[in-house]
C-alpha positions in Angstrom: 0.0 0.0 0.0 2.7 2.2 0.7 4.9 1.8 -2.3 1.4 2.5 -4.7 1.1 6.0 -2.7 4.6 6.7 -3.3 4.4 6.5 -6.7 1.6 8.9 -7.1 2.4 12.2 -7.6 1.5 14.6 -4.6 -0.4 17.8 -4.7 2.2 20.0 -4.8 2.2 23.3 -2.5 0.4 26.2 -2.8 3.2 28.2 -2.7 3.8 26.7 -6.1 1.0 27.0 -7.0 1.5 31.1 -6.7 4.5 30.7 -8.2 3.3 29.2 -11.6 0.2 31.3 -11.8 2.8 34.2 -11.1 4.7 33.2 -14.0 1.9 33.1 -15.9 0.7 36.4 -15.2 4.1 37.9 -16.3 4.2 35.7 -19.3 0.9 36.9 -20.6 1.7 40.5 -19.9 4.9 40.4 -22.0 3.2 38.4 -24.8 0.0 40.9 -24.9 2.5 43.7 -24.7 4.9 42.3 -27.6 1.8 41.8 -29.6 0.1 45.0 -29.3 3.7 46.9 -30.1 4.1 44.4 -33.0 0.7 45.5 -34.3 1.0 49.2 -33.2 4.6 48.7 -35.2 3.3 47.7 -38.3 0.2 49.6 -38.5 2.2 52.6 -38.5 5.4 51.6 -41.0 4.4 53.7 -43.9 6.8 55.8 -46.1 6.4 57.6 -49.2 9.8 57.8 -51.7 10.4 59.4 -55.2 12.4 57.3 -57.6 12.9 58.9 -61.0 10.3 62.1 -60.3 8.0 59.0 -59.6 6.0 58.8 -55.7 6.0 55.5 -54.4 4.1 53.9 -50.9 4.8 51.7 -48.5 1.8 50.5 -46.1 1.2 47.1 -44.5 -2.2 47.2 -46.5 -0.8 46.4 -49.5 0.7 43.3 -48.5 -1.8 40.5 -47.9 0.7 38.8 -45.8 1.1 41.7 -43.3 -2.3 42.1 -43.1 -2.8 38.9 -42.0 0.3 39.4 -39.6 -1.5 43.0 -38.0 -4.4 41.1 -37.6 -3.3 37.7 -36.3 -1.3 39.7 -33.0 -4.6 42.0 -32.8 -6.8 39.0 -32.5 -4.0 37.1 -30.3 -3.5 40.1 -27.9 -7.3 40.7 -27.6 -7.4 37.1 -26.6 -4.6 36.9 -24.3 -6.1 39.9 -22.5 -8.9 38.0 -21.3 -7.0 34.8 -20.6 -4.9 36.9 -18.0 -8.3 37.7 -16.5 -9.1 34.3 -16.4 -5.9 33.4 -14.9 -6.3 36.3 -12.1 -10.1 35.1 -11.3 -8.1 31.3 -10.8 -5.1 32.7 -8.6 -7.9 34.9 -6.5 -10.6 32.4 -5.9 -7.6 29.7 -5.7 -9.3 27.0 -8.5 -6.2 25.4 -9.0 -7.6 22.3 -11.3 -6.2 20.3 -14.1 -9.4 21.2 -16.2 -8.2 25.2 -16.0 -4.8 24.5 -17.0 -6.3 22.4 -19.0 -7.9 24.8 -20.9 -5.2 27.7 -20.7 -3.3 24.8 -22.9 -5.7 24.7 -25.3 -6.3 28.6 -25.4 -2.0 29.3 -25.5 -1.6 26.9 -28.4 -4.2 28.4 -30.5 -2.9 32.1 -30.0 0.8 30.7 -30.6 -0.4 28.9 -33.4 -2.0 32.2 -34.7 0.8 34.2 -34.1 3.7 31.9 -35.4 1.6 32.1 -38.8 0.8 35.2 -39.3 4.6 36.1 -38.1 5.7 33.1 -40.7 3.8 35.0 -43.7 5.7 38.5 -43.0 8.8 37.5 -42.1 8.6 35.8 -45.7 7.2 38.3 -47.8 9.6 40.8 -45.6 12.7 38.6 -46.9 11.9 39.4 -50.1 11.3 42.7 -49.8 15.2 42.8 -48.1 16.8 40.5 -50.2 14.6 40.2 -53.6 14.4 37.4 -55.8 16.6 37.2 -58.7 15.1 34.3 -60.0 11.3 35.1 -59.8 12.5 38.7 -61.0 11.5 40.8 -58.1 14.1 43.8 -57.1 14.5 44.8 -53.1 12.8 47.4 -51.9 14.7 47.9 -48.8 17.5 49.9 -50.4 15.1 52.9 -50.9 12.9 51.6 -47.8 14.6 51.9 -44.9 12.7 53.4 -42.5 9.7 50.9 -43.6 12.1 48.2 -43.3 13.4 48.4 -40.2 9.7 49.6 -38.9 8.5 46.3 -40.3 12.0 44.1 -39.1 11.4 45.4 -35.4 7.8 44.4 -35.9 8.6 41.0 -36.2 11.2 40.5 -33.5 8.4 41.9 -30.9 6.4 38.7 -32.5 8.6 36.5 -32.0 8.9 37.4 -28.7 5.7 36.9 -28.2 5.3 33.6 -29.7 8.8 32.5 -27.0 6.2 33.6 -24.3 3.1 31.7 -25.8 5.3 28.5 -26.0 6.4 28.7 -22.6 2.7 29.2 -21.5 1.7 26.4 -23.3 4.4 24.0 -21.8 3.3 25.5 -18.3 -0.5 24.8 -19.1 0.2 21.5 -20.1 2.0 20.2 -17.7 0.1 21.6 -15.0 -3.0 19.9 -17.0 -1.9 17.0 -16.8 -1.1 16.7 -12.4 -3.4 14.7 -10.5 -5.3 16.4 -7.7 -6.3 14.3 -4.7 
């Protein structure tokens, strides 16, 4: 009898329990915060240049991909908004269950999910605006760009800071899912 309760995991303190739901907390504050600043970034990279007495514009809105990026850290900032409050109403009223972890899993690998593709489809179509394709016969625009560029390069990095965060959330969620409470 005693070897059977030694092999099943105990409840682990609460003071652990503080501690994880603390680390949560700061997690989703730095992933909302990278989101929103990645979408605040890119909403606002626009730059007008003349090349041969002729005006051309640069705006996320007239590439598909970066729309898709904007949007995919709106949506997932929105979203991990209200999972922090979700995760405060658990540390206040102390509902420390697998099934809420459970679904924090399920909620962080969605929004990473979102995230890593929308960040996936800009940091692509941003290659080729750096680099070009000399093969497909499309120039870089980065040369005259700059500002837009590096606008559009910082946006990313703050994405993929916040996808780090939303992968560490989802390894925390999971494996607090998956502890038995007696």
């Amino acid at each position: 009898m005693e070897s059977m309760e030694a092999k099943l995991p105990q409840n682990p303190p609460r003071k652990t329990h503080k501690l994880v739901l603390c680390a949560q907390i700061c997690l989703r504050i730095v992933a909302i915060s990278t989101a929103f600043a990645a979408t605040w970034t890119i909403v606002n990279a626009k730059e007008t240049v003349v090349v041969f007495g002729l005006q051309f514009d640069a705006r996320y809105t007239y590439s598909s991909a970066f729309k898709f990026f904007a949007f995919a850290n709106a949506i997932a900032c929105g979203f991990t908004s209200l999972s922090l409050m979700f995760v405060l109403l658990i540390f206040r009223h102390g509902r420390f269950t697998p099934s809420n972890f459970f679904f924090l899993f399920l909620h962080d690998l969605f929004m990473m999910s979102l995230i890593l593709s929308g960040v996936a489809a800009g940091t692509a179509i941003g290659f080729v605006g750096r680099y070009g394709n000399n093969h497909a016969g499309w120039s870089e625009i980065c040369d005259r760009l700059k500002k837009y560029c590096d606008k559009v390069t910082a946006s990313m990095v703050l994405s993929y800071l916040s996808v780090i965060c939303l992968v560490v959330l989802t390894v925390i969620s999971a494996g607090k899912s998956r502890q038995i409470m007696v």
